[in-house]
C-alpha positions in Angstrom: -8.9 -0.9 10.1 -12.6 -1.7 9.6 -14.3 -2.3 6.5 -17.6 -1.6 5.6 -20.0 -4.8 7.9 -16.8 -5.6 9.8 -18.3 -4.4 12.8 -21.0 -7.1 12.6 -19.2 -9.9 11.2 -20.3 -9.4 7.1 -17.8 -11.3 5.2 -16.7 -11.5 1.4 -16.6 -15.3 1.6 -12.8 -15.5 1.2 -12.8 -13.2 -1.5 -9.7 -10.5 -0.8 -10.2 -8.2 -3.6 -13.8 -8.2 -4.6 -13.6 -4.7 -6.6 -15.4 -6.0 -9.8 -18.0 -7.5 -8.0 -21.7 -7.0 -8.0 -23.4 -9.5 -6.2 -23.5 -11.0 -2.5 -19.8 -10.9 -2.2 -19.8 -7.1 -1.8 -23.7 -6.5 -1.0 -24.1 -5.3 3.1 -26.6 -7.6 4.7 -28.3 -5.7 7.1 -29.5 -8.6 8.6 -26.5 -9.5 10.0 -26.4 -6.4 12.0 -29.3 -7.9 14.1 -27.9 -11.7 14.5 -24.5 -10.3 15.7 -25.8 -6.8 17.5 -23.5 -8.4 20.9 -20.4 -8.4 18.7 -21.3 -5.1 17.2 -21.8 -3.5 20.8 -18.1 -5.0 21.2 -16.7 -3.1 18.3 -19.1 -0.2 19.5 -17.2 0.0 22.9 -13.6 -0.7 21.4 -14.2 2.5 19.0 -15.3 4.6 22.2 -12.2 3.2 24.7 -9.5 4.0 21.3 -11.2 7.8 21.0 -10.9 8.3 24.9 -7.4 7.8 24.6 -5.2 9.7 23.0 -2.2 7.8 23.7 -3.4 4.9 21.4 -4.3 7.3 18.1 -0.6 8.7 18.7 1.2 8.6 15.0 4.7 7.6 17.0 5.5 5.4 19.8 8.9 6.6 22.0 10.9 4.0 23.7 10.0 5.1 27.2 6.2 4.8 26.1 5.9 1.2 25.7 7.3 -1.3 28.0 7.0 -4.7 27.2 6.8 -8.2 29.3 6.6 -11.4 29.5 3.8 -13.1 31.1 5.5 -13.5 34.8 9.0 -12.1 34.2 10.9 -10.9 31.2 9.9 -10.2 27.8 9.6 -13.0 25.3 9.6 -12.1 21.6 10.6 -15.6 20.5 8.9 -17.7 17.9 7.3 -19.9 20.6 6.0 -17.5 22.3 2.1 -17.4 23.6 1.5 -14.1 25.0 2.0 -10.6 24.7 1.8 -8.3 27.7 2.8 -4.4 27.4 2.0 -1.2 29.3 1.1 1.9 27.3 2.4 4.8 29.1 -0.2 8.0 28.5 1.8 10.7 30.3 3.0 12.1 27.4 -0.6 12.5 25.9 -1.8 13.5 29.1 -3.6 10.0 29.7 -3.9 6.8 32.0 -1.4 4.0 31.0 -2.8 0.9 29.7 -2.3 -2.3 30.0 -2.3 -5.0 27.2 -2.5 -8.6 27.9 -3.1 -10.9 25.3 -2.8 -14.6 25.0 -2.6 -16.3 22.3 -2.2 -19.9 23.1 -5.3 -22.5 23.4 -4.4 -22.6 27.0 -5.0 -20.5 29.8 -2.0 -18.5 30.4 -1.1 -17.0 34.5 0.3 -13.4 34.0 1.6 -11.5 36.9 1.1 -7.7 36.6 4.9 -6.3 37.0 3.9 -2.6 37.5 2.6 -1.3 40.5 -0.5 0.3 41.4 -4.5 0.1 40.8 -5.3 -1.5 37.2 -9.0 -1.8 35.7 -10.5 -4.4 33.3 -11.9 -2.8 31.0 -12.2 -4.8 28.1 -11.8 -8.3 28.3 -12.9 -11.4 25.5 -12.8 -14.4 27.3 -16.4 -16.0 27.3 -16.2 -16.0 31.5 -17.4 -12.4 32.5 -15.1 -11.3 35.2 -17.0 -10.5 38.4 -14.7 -7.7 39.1 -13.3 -5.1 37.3 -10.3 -4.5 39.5 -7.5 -6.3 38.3 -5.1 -8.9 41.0 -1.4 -8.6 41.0 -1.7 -11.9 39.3 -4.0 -13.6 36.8 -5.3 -16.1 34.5 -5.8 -15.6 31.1 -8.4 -17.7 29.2 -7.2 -19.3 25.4 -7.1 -16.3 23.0 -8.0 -13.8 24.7 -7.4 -10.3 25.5 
């Protein structure tokens, strides 16, 4: 859920519940648009990729519709855990599956992709820019990122 300046980093200082306030806590700086505009072209091309696919604005998720992993092997959903790999499956919506790899940890993390077939980068936040947007059967995850 977005709130009004999310989408180009505007902030409320900390201030959770800023309903009675009339001053730069709640105010929209404009100007903020322009100093962040890459991180608002991110959010821009997030909101475009979520209304493409109609498998991720579904209001239930069936069992065989998610599958979950680990990073090389079996899922971990333990406290320790780093990272959190899952496959989408769009059939049912009549769309592509999609593949979620996050990491979470301030290391790089080495995931192994543990279904078959041709998968696409198409959104990626680590600060290296991938020179390819066709995905190996295995790769390395920068620190938190997605």
């Amino acid at each position: 859920m977005f709130r009004m300046g999310d989408e180009f980093l505007q902030t409320q200082g900390g201030n959770s519940n800023p309903w009675n306030q009339n001053n730069a806590t709640t105010w929209l700086d404009w100007y903020l648009l322009e100093q962040n505009k890459e991180f608002y072209r991110f959010v821009k091309t997030l909101i475009t990729f979520r209304n493409a696919h109609p498998s991720i604005c579904r209001s239930r998720f069936w069992r065989s519709d998610v599958t979950w992993y680990g990073p090389r092997d079996a899922v971990d959903f333990s406290s320790t855990s780093h990272a959190l790999p899952y496959i989408l499956h769009g059939a049912s919506h009549n769309d592509v599956d999609i593949c979620l790899m996050a990491n979470m940890y301030w290391e790089d993390i080495n995931f192994t992709l543990q279904e078959p077939g041709v998968w696409l980068r198409v959104i990626d936040t680590s600060p290296a820019r991938p020179t390819s947007s066709r995905l190996e059967p295995r790769l390395r995850c920068q620190p938190h990122s997605r």
